[in-house]
C-alpha positions in Angstrom: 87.9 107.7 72.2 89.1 110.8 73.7 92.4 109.7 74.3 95.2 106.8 73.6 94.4 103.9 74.4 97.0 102.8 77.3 99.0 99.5 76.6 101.0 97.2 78.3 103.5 94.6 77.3 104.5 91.5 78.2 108.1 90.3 76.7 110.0 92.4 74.2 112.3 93.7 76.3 116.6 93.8 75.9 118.0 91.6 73.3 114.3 90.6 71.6 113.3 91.6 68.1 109.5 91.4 67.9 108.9 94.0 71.3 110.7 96.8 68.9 108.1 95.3 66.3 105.4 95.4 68.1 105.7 99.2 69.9 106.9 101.0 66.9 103.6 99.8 65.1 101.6 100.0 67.8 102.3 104.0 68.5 102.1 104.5 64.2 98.8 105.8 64.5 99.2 108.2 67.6 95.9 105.7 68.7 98.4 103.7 71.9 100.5 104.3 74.1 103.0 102.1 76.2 102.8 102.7 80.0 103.6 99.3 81.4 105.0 96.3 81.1 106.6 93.1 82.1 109.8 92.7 79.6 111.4 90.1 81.0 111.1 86.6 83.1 114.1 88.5 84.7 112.7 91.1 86.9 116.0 93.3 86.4 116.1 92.8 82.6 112.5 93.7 82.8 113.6 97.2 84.8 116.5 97.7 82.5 114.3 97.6 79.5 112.2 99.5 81.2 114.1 102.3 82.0 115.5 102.3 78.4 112.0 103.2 77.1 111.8 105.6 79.7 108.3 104.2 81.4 107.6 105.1 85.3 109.6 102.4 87.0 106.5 101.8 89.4 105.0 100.6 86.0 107.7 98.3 85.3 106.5 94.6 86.6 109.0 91.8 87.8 106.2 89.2 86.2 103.5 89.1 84.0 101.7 88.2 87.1 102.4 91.0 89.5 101.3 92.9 86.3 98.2 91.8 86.2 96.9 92.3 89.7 98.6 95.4 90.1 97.4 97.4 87.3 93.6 95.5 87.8 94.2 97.3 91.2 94.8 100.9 89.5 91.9 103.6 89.2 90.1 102.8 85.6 91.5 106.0 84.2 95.3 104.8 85.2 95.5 101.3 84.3 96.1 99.5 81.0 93.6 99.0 78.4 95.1 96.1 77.0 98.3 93.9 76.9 100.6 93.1 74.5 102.0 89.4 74.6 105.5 89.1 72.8 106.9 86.2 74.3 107.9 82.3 73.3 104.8 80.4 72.0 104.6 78.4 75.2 104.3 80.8 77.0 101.2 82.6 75.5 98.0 80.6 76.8 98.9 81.4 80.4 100.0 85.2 79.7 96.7 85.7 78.0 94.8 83.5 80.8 95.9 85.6 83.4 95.3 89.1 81.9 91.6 88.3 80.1 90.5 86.9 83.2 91.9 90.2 85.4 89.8 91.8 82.8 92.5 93.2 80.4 91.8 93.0 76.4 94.8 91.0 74.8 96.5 91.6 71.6 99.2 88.6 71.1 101.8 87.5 68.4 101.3 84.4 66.4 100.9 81.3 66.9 98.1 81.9 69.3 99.7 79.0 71.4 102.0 76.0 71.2 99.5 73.1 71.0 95.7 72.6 70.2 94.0 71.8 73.4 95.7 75.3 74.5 94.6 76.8 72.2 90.9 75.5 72.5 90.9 76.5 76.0 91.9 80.1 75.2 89.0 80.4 72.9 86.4 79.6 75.0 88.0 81.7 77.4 88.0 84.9 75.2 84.4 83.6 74.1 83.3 84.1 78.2 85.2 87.1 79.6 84.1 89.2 76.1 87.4 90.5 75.9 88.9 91.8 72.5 91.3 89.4 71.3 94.1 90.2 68.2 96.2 87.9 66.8 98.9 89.4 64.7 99.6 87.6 61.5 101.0 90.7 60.5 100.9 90.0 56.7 97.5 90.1 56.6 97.8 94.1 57.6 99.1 94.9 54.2 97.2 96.9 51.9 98.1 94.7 48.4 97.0 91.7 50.5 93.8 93.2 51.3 93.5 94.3 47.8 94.1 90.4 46.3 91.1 89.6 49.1 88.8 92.1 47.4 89.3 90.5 44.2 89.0 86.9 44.9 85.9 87.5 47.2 83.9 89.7 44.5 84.9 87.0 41.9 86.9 88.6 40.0 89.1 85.5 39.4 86.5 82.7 39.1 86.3 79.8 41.1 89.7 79.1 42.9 91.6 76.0 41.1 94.6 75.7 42.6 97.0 77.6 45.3 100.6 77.8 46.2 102.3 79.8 48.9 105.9 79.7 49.8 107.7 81.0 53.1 111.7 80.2 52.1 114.2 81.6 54.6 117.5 80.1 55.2 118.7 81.9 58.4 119.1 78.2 59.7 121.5 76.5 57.4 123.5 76.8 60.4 123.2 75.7 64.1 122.8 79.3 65.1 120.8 78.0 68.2 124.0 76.2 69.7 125.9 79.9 69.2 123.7 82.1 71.4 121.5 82.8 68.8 118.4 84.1 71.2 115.6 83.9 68.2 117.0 80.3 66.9 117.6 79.1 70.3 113.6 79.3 71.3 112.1 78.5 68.0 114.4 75.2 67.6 113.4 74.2 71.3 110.2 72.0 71.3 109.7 73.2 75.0 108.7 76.4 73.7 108.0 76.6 70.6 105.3 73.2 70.9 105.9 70.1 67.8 107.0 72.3 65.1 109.7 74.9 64.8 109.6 75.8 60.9 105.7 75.3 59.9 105.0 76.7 63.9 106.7 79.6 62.9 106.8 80.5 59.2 104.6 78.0 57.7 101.2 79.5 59.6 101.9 82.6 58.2 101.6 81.1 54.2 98.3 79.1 55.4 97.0 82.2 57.0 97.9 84.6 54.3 96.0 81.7 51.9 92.7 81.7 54.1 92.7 85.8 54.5 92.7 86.3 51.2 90.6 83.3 49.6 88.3 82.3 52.5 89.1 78.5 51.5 89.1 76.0 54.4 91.7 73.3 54.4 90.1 69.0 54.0 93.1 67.4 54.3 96.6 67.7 53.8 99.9 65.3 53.1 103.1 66.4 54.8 106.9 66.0 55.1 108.9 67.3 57.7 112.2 67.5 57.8 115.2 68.2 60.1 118.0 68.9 58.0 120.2 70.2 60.9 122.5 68.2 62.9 121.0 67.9 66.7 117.9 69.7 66.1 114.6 68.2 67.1 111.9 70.2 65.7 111.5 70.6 61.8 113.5 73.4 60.1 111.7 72.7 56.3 108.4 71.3 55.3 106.8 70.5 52.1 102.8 70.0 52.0 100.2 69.3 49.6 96.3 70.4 50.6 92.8 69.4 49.5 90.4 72.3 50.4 86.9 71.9 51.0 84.9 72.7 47.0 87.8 71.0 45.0 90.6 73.2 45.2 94.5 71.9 45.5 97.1 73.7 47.4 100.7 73.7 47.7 102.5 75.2 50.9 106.3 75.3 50.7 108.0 76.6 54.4 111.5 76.4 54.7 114.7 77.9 57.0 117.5 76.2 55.5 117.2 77.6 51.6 120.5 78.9 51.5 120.2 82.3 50.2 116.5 83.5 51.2 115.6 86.4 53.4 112.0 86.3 53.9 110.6 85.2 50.7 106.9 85.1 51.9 104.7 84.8 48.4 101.2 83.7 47.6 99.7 82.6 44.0 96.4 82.2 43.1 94.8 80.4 40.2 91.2 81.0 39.3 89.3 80.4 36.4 89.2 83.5 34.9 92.3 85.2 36.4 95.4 84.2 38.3 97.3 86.7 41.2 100.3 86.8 42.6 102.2 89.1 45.7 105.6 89.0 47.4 106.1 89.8 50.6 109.7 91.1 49.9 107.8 93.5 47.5 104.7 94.4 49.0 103.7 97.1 47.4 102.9 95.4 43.8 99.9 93.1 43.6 100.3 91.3 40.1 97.1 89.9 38.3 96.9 87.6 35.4 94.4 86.9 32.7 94.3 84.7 29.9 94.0 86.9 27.2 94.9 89.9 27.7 98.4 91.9 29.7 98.6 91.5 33.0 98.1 94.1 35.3 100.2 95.2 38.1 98.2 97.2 41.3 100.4 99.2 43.5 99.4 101.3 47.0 99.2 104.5 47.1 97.1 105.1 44.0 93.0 106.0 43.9 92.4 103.3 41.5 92.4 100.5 44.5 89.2 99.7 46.8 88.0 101.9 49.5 89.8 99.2 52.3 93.2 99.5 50.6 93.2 103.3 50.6 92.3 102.7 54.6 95.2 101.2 55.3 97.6 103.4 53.0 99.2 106.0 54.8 101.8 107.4 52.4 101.1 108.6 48.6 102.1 106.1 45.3 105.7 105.7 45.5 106.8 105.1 48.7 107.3 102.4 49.9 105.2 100.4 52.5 106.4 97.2 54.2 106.7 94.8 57.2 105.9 97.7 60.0 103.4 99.3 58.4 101.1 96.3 58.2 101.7 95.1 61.5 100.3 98.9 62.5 97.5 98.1 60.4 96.8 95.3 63.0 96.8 97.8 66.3 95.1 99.8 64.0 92.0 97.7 63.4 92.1 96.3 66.8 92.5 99.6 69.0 89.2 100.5 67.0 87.6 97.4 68.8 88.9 98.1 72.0 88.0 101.5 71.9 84.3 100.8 71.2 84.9 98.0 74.1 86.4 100.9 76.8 83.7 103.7 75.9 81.2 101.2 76.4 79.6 101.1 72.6 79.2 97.6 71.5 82.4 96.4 69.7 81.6 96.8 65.9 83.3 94.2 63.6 87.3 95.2 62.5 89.6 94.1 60.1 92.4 92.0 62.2 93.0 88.6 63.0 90.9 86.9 66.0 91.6 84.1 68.2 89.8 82.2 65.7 92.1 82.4 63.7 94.4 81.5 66.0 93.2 78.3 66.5 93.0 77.3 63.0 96.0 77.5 62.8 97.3 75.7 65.5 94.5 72.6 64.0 96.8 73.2 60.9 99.8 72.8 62.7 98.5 69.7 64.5 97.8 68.1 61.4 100.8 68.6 60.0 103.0 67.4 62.4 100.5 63.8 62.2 100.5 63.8 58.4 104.3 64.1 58.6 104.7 61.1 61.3 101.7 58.6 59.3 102.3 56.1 57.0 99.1 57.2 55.2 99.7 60.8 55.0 96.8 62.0 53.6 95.3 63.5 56.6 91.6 65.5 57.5 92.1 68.5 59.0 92.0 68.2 63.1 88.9 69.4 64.2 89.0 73.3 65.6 
């Protein structure tokens, strides 16, 4: 590419948290750049948030809709490249419906949507148009976490025995959602956010981070929901054990009422001949364990870690990289892909999520959310 690649976004505009996410990352790498957008269901929010980020206000759409077929209407060297989709998970199958099919590559935060037949639906739909499709489980954009998929997939731990991965949060412990809380208020609204508000939300993430890194595919899975707040209907904590396909056992903790916990995201991984471990609150140390001898501790920044780590590693040992930086590594992978798709070379293979992946785990979520209501609980994976 001889220039950035020109993006629009849907959602994110005054009052959200994820838009700010989503544009600082995507603009890390000097790669995009935000020309349009459709901020808010609110066509003067959407203006006023548009204004703020100082876009051309013909640019600045009163829908997703009327974004769409006006900027499919612009000269090819005007118009968006892609879209960003940064809105409530209901509302993500028909946003990314309605900009694939106006012939728009998509780039959308997790989940992919709020149910299973959605998301089935907007497979088969990338799968026709051909459109590049990212999913951003951001985590998986870190370099340590790439680093821990190296080393499992070369075998450096063995054969995989036994997994846990824990998402505690406990923002809430109170009914934050009744207060005007924007972010609790969506999430904890099964309208929006589909059958699960905790696992939905956090609990993909840990399953996600499990699959990136091991390539293990879930058999079945037992599960307890629960909804510890007064009034709430979806889940806010969830406890599950998994059977993975080979023999492995899992444990995935997600929770939003441990009192105390920020964003305690954390993965460890017992093999036969070595064990590893990361944090999420301290990404930058990957922590591997052996039997007999001292463990060993892997941090970014330094030329002893693989050729895909020092990719992704934009700052020298020492400094610190985090939560922004690996969502970049996202846009990153996947303005590559659109790239190749805009200059008309055929779209090589990059390193970011894919719809795919989105619909695993939405399957996982569906099978929760069963497991959780049957008196059996042990339940097979729904079919993806």
């Amino acid at each position: 590419m001889k220039r950035k690649l020109r993006m629009g976004m849907v959602g994110g505009g005054q009052g959200a948290f994820i838009g700010a996410v989503h544009r600082m990352a995507a603009i890390m790498d000097g790669k995009i750049e935000l020309v349009a957008g459709a901020f808010s269901s609110d066509p003067k929010r959407s203006k006023a948030s548009g204004k703020e980020l100082f876009l051309d206000p013909g640019r600045v759409y009163g829908s997703y809709e009327e974004m769409a077929q006006k900027e499919a209407a612009l000269p090819a060297d005007e118009r968006i490249d892609f879209v960003s989709i940064v809105t409530p998970n209901n509302s993500h199958y028909p946003i990314s419906k309605v900009f694939l099919e106006a012939g728009f590559h998509v780039v959308c935060d997790k989940p992919l949507t709020s149910d299973l037949k959605e998301a089935k639906k907007l497979r088969a739909l990338v799968e026709k148009t051909g459109k590049v499709f990212a999913l951003t489980h951001n985590y998986s954009g870190n370099p340590m976490v790439k680093e821990a998929r190296r080393l499992v997939r070369t075998g450096k731990l063995g054969k995989i025995l036994k997994v846990v991965s824990e998402y505690p949060q406990g923002w809430l412990i109170d009914p934050i959602e009744k207060q005007g809380q924007k972010q609790a208020a969506w999430r904890t609204d099964p309208a929006q956010a589909g059958a699960s508000c905790c696992v939905g939300d956090i609990g993909t993430h840990a399953e996600h981070l499990v699959r990136h890194i091991t390539g293990l595919e879930i058999e079945s899975l037992c599960a307890d929901l629960t909804i510890f707040g007064d009034g709430r209907e979806l889940d806010d904590d969830g406890n599950i054990l998994i059977r993975y396909v080979g023999g492995a056992k899992g444990v995935l903790i997600s929770s939003q009422i441990s009192v105390g916990e920020e964003n305690n995201l954390s993965v460890r991984i017992y093999g036969t001949k070595a064990s590893l471990e990361w944090y999420q609150e301290f990404p930058n140390e990957l922590i591997v364990k052996f039997p007999n001898a001292p463990r060993q501790i892997h941090r970014g920044g330094n030329g002893y870690n693989s050729k895909d780590v020092q990719k992704v590693t934009r700052i020298p040992q020492g400094h610190p990289e985090g939560y922004i930086e690996a969502f970049a590594n996202i846009y990153l992978e996947a303005a590559k892909a659109i790239g190749d798709a805009v200059s008309g070379r055929k779209v090589r293979h990059h390193d970011f999520p894919t719809v795919d992946d989105g619909v695993m785990g939405i399957a996982f979520v569906a099978t929760v959310v069963k497991s959780s209501r049957s008196k059996t609980k042990w339940t097979p994976l729904i079919q993806a």
